[in-house]
N, C-alpha and C positions, 0 to 999 in steps of 0.2 A: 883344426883344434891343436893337431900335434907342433904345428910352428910354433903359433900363438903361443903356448905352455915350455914349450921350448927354448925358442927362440934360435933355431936350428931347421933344418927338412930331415924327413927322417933318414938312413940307414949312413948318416956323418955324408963326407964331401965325394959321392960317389958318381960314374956318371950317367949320363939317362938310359943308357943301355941295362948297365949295371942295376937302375934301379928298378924299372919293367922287368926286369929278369925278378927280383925280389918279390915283387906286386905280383907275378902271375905266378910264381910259385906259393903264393898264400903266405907268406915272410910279413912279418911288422917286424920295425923299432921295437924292442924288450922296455924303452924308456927306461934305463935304470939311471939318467942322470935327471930324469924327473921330479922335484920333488913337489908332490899332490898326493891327493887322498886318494883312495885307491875305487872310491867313486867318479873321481875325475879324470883316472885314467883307463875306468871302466866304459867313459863315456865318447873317448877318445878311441878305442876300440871297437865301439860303437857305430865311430864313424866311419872305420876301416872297413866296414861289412861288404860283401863280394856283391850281397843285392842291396841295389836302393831303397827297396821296400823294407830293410830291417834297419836301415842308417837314421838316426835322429833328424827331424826336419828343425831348421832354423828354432824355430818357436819353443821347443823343447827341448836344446840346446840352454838359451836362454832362460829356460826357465830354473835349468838345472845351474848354471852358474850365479843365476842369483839367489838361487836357494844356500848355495856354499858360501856364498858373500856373505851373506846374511848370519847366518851359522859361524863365519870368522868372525864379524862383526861383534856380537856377542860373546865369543869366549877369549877377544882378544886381550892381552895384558900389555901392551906398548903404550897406549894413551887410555886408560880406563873412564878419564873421566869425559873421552870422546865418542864412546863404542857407538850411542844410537845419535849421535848427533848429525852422522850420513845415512843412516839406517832407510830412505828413500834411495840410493843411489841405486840406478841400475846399468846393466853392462852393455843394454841396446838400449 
């Protein structure tokens, strides 16, 4: 998730030493070049989780991005008179 929204890996151009070193000390990306709602980068944190069993499975991922989509879609003012004319699109 953090690439995708990024478009970047997280802790910038470090190396894989460097970055294990990060991951095992419980260290995330701050993402402060992020910009998302702070449920998307709740959910991004989400997937950071040390157990697999708290991390988001695919399916609920997905449902959370297009629940946001959905929700931009709606309150978008760039082409108003386009908002639900994709209002089906989804992200999977």
């Amino acid at each position: 998730m953090f690439e995708v929204c990024c478009g970047r890996y997280p802790f910038g151009k470090c190396d894989r030493l460097r970055y294990m070193e990060h991951i095992c000390r419980g260290e995330r990306d701050p993402m402060h070049d992020l910009r998302a709602s702070e449920s998307i980068k709740s959910l991004i944190t989400d997937c950071w989780s040390h157990d697999p069993l708290y991390r988001p499975e695919f399916g609920q991922i997905n449902l959370a991005l297009n629940h946001r989509e959905a929700a931009h879609l709606r309150h978008s003012s760039s082409e108003p008179e386009n908002l639900h004319r994709h209002a089906k699109i989804g992200f999977f």
